[in-house]
SEFIDO-374101 format. One line per 8 residues: number of its first residue (from 1); for each residue x, y, z of N, C-alpha, C, CB. Coordinates in nm, 2 decimals, decimal comma. Glycine has a CB too. Example, Ala and Ser with C-alpha at 12.3 -4.5 7.8 and 13.67 -1.06 7.14 Angstrom:
BEGIN
1	1,32/-0,57/0,78/1,23/-0,45/0,78/1,32/-0,33/0,78/1,13/-0,45/0,90 | 1,28/-0,22/0,71/1,37/-0,11/0,71/1,29/0,00/0,79/1,41/-0,06/0,57 $
//
This chain:
BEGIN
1	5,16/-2,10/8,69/5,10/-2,24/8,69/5,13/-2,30/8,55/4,94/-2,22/8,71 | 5,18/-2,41/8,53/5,21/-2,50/8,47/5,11/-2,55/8,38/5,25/-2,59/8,55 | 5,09/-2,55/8,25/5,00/-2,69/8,23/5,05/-2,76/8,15/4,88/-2,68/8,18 | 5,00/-2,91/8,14/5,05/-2,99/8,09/5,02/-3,10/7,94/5,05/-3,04/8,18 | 5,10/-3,04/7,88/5,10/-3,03/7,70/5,03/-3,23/7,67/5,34/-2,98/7,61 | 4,87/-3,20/7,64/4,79/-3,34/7,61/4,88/-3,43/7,52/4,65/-3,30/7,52 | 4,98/-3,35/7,44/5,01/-3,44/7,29/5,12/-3,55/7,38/5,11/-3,33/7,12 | 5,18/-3,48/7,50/5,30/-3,57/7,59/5,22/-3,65/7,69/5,41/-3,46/7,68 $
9	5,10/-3,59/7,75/5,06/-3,71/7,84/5,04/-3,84/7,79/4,95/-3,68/7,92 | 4,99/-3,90/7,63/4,96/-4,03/7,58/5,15/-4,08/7,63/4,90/-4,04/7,38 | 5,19/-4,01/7,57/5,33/-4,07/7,57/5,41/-4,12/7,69/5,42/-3,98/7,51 | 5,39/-4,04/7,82/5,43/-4,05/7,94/5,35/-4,14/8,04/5,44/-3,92/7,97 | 5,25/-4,17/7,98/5,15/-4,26/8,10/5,15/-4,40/8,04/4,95/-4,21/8,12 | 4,99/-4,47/8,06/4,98/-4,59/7,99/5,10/-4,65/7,85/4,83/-4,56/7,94 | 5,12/-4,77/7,88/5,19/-4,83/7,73/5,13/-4,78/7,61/5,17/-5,00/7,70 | 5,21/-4,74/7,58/5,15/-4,71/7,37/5,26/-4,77/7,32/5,14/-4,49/7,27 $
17	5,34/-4,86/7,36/5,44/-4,93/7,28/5,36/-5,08/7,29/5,61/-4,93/7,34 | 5,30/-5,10/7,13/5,27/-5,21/7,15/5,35/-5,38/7,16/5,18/-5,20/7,07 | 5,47/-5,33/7,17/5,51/-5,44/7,24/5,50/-5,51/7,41/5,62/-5,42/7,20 | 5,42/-5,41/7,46/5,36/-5,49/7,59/5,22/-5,51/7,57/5,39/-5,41/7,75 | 5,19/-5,49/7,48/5,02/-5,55/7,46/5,02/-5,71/7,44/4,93/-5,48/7,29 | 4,94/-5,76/7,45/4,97/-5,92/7,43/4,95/-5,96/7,28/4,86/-6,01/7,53 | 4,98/-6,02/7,22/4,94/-6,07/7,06/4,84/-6,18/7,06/5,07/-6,14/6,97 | 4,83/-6,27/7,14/4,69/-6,38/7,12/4,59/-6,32/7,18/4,70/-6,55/7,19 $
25	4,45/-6,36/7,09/4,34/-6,33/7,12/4,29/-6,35/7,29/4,27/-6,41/7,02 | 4,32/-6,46/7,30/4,24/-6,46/7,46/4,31/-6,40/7,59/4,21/-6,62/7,50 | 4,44/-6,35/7,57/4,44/-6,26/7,67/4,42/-6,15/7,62/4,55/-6,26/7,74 | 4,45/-6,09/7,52/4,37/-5,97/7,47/4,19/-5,93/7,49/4,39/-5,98/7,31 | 4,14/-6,00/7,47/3,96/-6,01/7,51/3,95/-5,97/7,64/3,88/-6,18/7,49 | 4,07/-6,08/7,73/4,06/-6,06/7,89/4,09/-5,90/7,95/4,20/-6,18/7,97 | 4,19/-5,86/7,84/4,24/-5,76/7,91/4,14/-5,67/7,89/4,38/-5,71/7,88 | 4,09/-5,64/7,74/4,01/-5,57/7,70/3,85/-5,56/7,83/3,99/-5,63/7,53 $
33	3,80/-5,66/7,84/3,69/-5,71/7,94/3,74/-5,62/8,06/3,70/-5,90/7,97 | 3,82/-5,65/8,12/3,91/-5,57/8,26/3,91/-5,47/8,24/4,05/-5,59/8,30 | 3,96/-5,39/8,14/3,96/-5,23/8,14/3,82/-5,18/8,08/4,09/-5,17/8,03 | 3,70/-5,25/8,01/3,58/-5,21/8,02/3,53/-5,17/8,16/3,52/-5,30/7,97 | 3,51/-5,24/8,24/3,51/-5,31/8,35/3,54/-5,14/8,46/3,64/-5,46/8,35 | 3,64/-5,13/8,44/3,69/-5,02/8,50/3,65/-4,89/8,44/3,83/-5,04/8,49 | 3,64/-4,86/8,33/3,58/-4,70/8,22/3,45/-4,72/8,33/3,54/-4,73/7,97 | 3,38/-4,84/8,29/3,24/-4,87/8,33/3,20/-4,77/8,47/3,22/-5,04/8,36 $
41	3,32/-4,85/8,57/3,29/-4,80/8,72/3,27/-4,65/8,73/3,41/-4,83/8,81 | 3,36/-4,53/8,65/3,32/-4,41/8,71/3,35/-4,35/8,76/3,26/-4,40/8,75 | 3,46/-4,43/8,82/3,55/-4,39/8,92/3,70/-4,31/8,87/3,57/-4,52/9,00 | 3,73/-4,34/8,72/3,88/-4,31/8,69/3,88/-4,16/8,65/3,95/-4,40/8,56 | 3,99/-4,09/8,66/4,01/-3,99/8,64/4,01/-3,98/8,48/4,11/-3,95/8,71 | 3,97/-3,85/8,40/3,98/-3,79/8,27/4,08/-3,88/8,23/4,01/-3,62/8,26 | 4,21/-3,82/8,24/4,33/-3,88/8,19/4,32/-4,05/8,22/4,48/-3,81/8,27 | 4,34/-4,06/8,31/4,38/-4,24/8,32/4,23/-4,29/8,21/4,37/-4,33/8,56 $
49	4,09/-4,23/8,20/4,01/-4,29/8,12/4,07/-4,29/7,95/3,88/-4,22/8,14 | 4,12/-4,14/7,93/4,15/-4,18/7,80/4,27/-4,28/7,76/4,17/-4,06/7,74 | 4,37/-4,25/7,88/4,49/-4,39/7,85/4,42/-4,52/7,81/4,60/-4,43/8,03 | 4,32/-4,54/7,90/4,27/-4,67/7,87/4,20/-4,68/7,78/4,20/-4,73/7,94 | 4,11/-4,59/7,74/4,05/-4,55/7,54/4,14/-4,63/7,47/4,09/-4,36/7,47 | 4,24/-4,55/7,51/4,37/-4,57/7,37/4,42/-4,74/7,39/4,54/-4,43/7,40 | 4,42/-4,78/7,52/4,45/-4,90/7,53/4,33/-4,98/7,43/4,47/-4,94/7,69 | 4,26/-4,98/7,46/4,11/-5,05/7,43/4,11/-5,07/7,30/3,98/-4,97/7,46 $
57	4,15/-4,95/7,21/4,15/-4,94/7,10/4,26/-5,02/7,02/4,14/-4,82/7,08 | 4,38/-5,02/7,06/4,44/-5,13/7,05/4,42/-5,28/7,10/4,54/-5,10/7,08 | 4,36/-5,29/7,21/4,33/-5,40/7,21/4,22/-5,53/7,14/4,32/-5,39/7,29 | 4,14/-5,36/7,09/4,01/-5,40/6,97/4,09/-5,50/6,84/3,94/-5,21/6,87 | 4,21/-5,37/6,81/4,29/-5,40/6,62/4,30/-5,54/6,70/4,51/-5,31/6,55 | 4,41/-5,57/6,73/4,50/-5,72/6,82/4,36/-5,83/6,78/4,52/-5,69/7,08 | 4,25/-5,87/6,86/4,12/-5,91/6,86/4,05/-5,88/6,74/4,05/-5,85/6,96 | 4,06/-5,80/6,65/4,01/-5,83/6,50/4,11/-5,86/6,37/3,94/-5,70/6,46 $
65	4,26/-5,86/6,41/4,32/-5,89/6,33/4,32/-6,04/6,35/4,42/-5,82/6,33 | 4,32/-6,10/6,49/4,33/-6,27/6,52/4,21/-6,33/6,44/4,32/-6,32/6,70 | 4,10/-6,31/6,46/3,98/-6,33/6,38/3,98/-6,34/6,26/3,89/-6,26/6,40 | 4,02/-6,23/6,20/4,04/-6,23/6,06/4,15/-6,30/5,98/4,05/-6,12/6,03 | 4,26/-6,32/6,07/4,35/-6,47/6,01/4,25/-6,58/6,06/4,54/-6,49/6,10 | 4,17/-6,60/6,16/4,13/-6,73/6,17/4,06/-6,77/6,05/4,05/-6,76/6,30 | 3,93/-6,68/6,04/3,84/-6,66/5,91/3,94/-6,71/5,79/3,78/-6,51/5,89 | 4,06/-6,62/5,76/4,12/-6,68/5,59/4,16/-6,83/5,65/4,30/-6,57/5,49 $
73	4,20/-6,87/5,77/4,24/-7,01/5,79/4,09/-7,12/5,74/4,28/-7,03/5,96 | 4,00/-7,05/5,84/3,87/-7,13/5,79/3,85/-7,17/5,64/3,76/-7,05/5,83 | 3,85/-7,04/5,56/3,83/-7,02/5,45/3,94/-7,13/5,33/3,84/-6,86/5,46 | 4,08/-7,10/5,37/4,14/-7,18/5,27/4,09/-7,36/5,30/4,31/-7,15/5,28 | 4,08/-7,38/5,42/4,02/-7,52/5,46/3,90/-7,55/5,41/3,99/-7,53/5,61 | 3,77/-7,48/5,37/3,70/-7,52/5,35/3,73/-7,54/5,18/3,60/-7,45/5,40 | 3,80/-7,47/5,12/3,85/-7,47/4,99/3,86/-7,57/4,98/3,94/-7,40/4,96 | 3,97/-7,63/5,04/4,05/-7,73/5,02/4,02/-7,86/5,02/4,13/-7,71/5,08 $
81	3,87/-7,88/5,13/3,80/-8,00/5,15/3,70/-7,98/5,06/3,75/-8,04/5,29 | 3,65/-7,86/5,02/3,56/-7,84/4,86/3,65/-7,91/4,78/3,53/-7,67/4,79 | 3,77/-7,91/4,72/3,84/-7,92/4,60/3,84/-8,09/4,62/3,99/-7,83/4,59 | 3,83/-8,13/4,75/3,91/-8,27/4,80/3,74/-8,39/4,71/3,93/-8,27/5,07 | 3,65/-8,29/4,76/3,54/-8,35/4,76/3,41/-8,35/4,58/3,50/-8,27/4,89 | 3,50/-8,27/4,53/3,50/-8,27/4,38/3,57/-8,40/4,30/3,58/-8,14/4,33 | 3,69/-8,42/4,36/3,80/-8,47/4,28/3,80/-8,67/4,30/3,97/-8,37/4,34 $
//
């Protein structure tokens, strides 16, 4: 009997190349939402749950890195209509 080495199944199943993850926030949230959605049900097997873990978790970074450029965007704007509104 065979078994099958954990460190190769991430690699061989679900995307871990995040170049098929999406980069803008709102299909990221969507996707993220969908695969909650699914862990939730109960229904997935061990493996396909943690593939999606790992997805999730990238889809978290993706979704807090967009926020956090929006925030410094917010942030230099408000600067800038502060400085506007001094001068």
């Amino acid at each position: 009997m065979s078994e099958q080495n954990p460190e190769n199944f991430i690699t061989n199943t679900q995307e871990t190349d995040n170049s098929s993850l999406p980069q803008d926030f709102e299909t990221a949230i969507k996707q993220l939402e969908t695969l909650v959605e699914k862990m939730e049900s109960g229904q997935l097997p061990l493996e396909e749950s943690l593939a999606l873990y790992e997805k999730g978790i990238k889809l978290t970074r993706i979704c807090k890195a967009r926020l956090e450029h929006v925030e410094q965007q917010i942030q230099v704007l408000q600067s800038s209509s502060d400085e506007s509104e001094e001068g």
